[in-house]
N, CA, C and O atoms as a GROMACS GRO file, in nm:
protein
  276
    1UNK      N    1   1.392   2.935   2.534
    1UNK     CA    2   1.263   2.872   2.520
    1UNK      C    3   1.255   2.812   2.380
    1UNK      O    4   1.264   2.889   2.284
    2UNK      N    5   1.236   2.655   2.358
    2UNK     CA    6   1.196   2.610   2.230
    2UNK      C    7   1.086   2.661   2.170
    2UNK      O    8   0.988   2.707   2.229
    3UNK      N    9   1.106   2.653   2.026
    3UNK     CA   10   0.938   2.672   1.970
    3UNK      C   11   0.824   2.584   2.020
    3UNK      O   12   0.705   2.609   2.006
    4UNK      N   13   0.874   2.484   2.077
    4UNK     CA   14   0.750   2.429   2.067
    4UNK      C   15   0.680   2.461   2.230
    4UNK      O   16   0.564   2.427   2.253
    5UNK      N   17   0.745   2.511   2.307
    5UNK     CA   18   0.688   2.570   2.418
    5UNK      C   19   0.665   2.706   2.423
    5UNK      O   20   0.600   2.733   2.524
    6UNK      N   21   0.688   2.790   2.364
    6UNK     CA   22   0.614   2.904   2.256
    6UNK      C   23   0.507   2.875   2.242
    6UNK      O   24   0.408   2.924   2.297
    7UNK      N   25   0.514   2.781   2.156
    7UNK     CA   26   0.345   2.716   2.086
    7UNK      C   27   0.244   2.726   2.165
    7UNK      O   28   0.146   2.801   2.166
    8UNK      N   29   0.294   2.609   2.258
    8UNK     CA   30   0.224   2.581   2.361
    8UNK      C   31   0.164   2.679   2.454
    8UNK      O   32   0.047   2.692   2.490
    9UNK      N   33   0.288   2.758   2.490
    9UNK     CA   34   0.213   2.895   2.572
    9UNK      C   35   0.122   2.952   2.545
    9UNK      O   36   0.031   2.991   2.619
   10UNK      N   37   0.141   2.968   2.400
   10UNK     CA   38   0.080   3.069   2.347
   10UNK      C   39  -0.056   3.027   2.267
   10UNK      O   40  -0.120   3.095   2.187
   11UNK      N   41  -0.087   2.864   2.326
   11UNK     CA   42  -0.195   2.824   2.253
   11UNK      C   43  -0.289   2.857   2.429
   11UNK      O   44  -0.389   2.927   2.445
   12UNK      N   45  -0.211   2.777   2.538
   12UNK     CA   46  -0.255   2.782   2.635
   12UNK      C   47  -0.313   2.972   2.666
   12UNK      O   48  -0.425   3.004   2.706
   13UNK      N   49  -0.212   3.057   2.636
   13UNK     CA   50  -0.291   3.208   2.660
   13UNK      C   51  -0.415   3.232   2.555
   13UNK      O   52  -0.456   3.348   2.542
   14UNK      N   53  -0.460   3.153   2.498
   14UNK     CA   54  -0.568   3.199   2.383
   14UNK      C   55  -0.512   3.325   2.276
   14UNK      O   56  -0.575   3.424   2.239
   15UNK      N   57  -0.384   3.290   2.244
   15UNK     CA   58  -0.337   3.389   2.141
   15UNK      C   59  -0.351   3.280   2.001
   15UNK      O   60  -0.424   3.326   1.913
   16UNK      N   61  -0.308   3.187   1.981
   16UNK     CA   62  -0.318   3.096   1.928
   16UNK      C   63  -0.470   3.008   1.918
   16UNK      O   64  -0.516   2.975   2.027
   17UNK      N   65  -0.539   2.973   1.808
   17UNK     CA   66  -0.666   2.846   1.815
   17UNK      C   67  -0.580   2.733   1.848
   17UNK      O   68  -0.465   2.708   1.812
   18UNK      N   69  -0.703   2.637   1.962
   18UNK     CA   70  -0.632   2.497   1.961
   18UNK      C   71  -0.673   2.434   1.834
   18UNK      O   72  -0.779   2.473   1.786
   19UNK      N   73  -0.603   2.337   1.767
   19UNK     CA   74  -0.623   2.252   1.668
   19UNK      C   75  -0.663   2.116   1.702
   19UNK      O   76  -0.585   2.044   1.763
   20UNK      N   77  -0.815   2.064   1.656
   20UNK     CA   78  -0.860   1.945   1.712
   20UNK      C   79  -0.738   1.789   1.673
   20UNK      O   80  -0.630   1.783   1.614
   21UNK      N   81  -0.814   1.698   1.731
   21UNK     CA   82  -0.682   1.649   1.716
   21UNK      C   83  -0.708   1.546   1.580
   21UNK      O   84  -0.816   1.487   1.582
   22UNK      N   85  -0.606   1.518   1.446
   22UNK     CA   86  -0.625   1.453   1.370
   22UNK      C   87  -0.653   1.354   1.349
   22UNK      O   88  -0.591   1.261   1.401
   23UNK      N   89  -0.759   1.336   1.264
   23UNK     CA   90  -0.836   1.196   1.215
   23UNK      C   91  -0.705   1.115   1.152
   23UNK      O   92  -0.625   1.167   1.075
   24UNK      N   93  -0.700   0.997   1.193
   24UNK     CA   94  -0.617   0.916   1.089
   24UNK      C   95  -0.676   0.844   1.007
   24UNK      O   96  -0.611   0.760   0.944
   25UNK      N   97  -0.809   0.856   0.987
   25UNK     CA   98  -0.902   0.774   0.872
   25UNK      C   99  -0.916   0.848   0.742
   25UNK      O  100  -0.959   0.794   0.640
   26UNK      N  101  -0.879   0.966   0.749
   26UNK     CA  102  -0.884   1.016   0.612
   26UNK      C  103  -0.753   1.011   0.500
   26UNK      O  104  -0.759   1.036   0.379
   27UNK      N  105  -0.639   0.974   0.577
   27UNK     CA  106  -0.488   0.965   0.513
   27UNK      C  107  -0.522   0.805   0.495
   27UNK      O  108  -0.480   0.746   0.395
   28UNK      N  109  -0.603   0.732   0.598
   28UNK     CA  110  -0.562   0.597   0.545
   28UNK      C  111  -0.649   0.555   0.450
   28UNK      O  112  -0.611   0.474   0.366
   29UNK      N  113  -0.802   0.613   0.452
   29UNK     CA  114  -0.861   0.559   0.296
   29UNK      C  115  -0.795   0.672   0.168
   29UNK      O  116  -0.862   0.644   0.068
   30UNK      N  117  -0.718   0.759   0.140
   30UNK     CA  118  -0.676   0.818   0.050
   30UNK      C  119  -0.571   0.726   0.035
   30UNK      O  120  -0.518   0.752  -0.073
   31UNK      N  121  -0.504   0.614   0.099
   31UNK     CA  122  -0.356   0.517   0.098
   31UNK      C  123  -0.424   0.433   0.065
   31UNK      O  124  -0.349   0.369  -0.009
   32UNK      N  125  -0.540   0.372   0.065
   32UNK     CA  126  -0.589   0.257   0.060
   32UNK      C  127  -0.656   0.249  -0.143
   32UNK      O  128  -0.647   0.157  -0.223
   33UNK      N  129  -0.723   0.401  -0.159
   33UNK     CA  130  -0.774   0.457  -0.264
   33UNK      C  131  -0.641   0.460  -0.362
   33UNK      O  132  -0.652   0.389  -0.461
   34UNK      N  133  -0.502   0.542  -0.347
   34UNK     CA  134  -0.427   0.554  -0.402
   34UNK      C  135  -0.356   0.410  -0.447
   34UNK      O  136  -0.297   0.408  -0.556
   35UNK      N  137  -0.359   0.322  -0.388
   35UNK     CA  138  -0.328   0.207  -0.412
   35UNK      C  139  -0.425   0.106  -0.472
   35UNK      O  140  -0.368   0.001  -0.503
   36UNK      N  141  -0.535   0.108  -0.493
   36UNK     CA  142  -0.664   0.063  -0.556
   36UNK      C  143  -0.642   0.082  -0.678
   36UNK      O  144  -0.643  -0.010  -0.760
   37UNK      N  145  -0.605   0.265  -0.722
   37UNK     CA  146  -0.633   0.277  -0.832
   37UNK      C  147  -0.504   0.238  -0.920
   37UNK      O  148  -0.504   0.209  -1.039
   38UNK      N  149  -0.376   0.245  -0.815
   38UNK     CA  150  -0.246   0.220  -0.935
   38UNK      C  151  -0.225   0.089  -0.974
   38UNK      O  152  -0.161   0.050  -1.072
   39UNK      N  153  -0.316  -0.012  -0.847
   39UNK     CA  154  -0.350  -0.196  -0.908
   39UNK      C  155  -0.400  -0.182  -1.029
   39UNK      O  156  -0.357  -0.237  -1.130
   40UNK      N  157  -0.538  -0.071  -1.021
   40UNK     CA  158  -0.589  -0.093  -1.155
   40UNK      C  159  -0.573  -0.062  -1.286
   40UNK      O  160  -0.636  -0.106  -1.382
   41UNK      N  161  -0.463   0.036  -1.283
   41UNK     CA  162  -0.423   0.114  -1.400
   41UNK      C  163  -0.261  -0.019  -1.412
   41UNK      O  164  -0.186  -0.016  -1.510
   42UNK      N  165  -0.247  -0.092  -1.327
   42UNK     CA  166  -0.117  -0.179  -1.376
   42UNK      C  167  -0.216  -0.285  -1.432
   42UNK      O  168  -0.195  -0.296  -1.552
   43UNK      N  169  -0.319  -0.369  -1.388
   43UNK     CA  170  -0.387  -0.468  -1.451
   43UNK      C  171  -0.419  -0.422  -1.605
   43UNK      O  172  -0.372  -0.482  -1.702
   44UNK      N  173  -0.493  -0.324  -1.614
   44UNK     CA  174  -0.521  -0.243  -1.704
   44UNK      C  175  -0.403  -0.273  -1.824
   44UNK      O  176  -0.412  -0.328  -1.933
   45UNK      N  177  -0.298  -0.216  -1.759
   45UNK     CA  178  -0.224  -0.223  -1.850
   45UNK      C  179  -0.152  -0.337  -1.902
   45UNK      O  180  -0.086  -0.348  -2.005
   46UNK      N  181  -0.177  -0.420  -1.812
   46UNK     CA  182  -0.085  -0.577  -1.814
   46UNK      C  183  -0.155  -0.648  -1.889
   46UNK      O  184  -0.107  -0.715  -1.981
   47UNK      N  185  -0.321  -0.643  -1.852
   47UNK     CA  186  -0.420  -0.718  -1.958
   47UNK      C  187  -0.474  -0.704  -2.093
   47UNK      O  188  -0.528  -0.782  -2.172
   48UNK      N  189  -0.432  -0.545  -2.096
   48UNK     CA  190  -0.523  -0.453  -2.238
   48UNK      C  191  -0.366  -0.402  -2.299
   48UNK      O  192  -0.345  -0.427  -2.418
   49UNK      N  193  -0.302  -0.361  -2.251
   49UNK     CA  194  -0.211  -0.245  -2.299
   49UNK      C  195  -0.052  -0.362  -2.370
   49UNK      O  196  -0.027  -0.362  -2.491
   50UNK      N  197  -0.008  -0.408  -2.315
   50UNK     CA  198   0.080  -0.548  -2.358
   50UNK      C  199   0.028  -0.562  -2.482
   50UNK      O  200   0.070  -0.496  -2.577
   51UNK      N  201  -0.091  -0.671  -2.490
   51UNK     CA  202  -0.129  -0.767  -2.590
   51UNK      C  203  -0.160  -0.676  -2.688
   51UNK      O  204  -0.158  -0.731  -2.799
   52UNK      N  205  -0.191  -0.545  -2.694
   52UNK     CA  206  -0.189  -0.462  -2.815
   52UNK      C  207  -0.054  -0.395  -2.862
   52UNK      O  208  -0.038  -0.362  -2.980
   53UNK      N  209   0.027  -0.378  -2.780
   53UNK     CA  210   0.143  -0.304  -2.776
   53UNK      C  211   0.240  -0.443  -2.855
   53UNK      O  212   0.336  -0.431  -2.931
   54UNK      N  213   0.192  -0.542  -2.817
   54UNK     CA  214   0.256  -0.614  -2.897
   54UNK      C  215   0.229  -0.651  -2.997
   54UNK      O  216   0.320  -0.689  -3.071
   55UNK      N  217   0.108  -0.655  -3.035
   55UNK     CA  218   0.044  -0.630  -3.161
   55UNK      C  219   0.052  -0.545  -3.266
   55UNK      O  220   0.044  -0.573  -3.385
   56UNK      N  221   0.067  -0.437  -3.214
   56UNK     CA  222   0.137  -0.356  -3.343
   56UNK      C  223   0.259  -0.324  -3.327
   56UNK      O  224   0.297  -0.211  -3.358
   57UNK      N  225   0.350  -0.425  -3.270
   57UNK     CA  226   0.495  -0.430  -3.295
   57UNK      C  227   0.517  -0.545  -3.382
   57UNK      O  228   0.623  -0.588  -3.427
   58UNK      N  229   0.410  -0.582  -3.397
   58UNK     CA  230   0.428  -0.723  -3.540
   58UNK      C  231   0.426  -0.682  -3.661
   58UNK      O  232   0.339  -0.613  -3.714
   59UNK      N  233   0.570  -0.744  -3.728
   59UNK     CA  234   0.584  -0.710  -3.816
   59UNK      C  235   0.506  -0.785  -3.917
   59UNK      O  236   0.427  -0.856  -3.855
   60UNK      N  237   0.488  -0.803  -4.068
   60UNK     CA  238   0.423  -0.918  -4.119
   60UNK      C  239   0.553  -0.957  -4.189
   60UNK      O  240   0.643  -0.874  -4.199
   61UNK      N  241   0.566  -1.075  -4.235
   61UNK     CA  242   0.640  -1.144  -4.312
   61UNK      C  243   0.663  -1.113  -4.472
   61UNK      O  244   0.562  -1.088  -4.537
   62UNK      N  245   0.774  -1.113  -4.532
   62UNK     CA  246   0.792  -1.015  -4.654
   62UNK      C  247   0.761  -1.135  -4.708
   62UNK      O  248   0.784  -1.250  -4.672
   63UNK      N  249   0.668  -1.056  -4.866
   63UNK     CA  250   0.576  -1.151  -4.940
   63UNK      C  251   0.742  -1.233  -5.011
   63UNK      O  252   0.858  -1.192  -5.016
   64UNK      N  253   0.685  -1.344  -5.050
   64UNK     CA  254   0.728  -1.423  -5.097
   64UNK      C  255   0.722  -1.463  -5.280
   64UNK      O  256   0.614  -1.504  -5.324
   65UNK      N  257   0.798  -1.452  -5.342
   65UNK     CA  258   0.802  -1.480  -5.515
   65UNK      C  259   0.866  -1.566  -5.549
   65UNK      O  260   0.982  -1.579  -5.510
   66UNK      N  261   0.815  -1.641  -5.623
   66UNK     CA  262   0.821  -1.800  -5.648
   66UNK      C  263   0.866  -1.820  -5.787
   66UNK      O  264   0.793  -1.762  -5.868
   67UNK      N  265   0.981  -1.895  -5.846
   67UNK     CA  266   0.989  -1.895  -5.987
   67UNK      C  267   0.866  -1.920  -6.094
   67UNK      O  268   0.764  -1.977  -6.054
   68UNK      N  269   0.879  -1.874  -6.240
   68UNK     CA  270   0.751  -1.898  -6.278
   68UNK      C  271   0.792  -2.058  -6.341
   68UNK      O  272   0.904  -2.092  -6.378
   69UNK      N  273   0.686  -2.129  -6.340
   69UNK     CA  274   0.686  -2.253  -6.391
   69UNK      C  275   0.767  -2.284  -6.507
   69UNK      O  276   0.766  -2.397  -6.554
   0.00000   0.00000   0.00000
């Protein structure tokens, strides 16, 4: 006998609770949410996080000394 006709038996004898049957709307707005937020943490970072990151990777230019007249 497989497990899964075990299962079954043994859901059918009331030894086992039946388990209602699963929503698929709650995995797909948590897929829909999980992907919302990693757009926004990449924009985030593409728009804000770059242009500063490159900003203080600028170096300044070494001063310059000029003969005296």
């Amino acid at each position: 006998m497989s497990a899964r006709n075990m299962v079954r038996n043994l859901r059918d004898s009331g030894a086992l609770e039946t388990q209602p049957p699963a929503s698929r709307v709650r995995p797909m707005l948590a897929t829909i949410l999980v992907g919302f937020a990693f757009g926004l943490i990449a924009y985030f970072g593409a728009t804000v996080g770059v242009p500063a990151l490159l900003d203080a990777m600028k170096k300044d230019p070494p001063p310059m000394s000029f003969a005296k007249p």
